[in-house]
N, C-alpha and C positions, 0 to 999 in steps of 0.2 A: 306516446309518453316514454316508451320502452326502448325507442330508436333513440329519442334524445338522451336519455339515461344510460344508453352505451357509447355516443358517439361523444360523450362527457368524458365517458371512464377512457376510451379509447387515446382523448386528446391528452387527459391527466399522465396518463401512462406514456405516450410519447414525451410528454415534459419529463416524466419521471428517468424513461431512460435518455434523454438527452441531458440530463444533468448528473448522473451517476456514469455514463461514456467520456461527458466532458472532465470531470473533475477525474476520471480514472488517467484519461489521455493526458495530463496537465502533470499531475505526479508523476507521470512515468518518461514524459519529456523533459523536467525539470531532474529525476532524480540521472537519467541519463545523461544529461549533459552535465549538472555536478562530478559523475563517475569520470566522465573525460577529462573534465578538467582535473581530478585531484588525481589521476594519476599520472599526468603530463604536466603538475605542476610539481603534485608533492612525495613522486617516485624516487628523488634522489637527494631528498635533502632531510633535515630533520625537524621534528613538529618544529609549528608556527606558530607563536602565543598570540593570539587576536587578545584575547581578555588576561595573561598573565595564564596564572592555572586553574583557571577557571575554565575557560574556552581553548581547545588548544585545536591545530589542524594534522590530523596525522593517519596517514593511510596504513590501511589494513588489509590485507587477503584472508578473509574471512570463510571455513570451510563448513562451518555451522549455524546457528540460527543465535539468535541474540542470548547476551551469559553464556556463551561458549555452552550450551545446550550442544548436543547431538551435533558434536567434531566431526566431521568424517562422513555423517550422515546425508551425503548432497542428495544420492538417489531417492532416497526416504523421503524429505524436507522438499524435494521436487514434486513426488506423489502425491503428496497432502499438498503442494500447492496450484497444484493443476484439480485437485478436489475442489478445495473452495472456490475458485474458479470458475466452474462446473457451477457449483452450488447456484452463487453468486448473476450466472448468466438464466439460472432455471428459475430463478425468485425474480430477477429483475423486473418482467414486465408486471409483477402485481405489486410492486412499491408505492403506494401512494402517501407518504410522505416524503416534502424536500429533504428533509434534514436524516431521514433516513436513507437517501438517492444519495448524498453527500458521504455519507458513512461507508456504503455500498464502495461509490467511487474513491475513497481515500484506500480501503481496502485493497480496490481493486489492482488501483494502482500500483501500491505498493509489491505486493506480491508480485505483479508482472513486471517492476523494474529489480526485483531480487533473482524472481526466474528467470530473467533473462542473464543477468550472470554467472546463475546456474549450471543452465545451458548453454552458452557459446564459449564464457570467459575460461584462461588457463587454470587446471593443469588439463581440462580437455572434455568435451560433451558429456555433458550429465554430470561432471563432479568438478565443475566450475567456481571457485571460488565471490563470496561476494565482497565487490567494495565497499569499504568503512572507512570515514574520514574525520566526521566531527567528533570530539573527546569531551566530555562534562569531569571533573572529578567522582571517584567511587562509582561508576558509569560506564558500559560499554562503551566501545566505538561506533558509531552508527552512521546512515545516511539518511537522505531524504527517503527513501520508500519506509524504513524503520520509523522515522517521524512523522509522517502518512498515516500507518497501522495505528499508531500509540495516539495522535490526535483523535483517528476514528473511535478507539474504544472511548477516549472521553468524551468523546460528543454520544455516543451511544450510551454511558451513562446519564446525561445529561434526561435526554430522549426517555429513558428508561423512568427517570426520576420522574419525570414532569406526565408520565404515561403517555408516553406519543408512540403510539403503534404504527410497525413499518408498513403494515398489510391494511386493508376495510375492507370486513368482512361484508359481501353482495348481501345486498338490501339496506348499509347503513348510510 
């Protein structure tokens, strides 16, 4: 009974991380080819009104974290993002819920498509600026990994409300 009740948990947890890699991998290919495209579209011209001023397209070189929080701070905002990270990769295999695996991955994602422009993009390793391109009024400029993170925390509220725990505790 003991073997079936791990080879349970075992295949739960391979779903778990196969959905929380997938949906990470998916963010961070969509927010990288966005970044391509807005700065090879909209490097030289000026915003774009998709919706008026509501919606507008306009790129940023962004050297801190969302609200202009911590300017300048790349090496910092690097550190804590290779933390959760870590974290992230140390919880993973005991997720057993989807909708928590989906949080994990929106997270994950995100952060590794912001670190990666941390890291490699100008003015130069480790204090890389990140790209921003979509504009809301009264609203930073943001990208897909920014809209990633902020989806995730409201599904994680959501999750929270409804008490859906990311962990089961052995024996439930």
């Amino acid at each position: 009974m003991h073997a079936v009740q791990a080879e349970g948990r075992a295949a739960l947890a391979v779903r778990m991380w196969r959905t929380l890699f997938s949906v990470a991998w998916f963010v961070w290919i969509l927010d990288l080819a966005t970044k391509v495209w807005a700065v090879s579209t909209l490097s030289h011209r000026p915003n774009i009104k998709v919706l008026g001023s509501f919606f507008q397209l306009t790129l940023v070189r962004n050297s801190g974290a969302a609200f202009s929080f911590a300017t300048g701070a790349t090496i910092f905002l690097t550190v804590f993002a290779v933390c959760v990270l870590v974290a992230i990769f140390y919880y993973s295999s005991r997720v057993t819920s989807k909708g928590w695996a989906v949080v994990l991955g929106l997270v994950m994602g995100g952060i590794i498509g912001n670190l990666i422009d941390r890291l490699f993009r100008e003015p130069g390793v480790l204090r890389g600026h990140v790209i921003d391109w979509m504009q809301l009024p009264h609203w930073p400029i943001f990208n897909i990994a920014d809209s990633a993170i902020v989806i995730a925390a409201l599904i994680s509220l959501v999750l929270t409300a409804r008490n859906i725990s990311p962990i089961t505790k052995v024996g439930s």
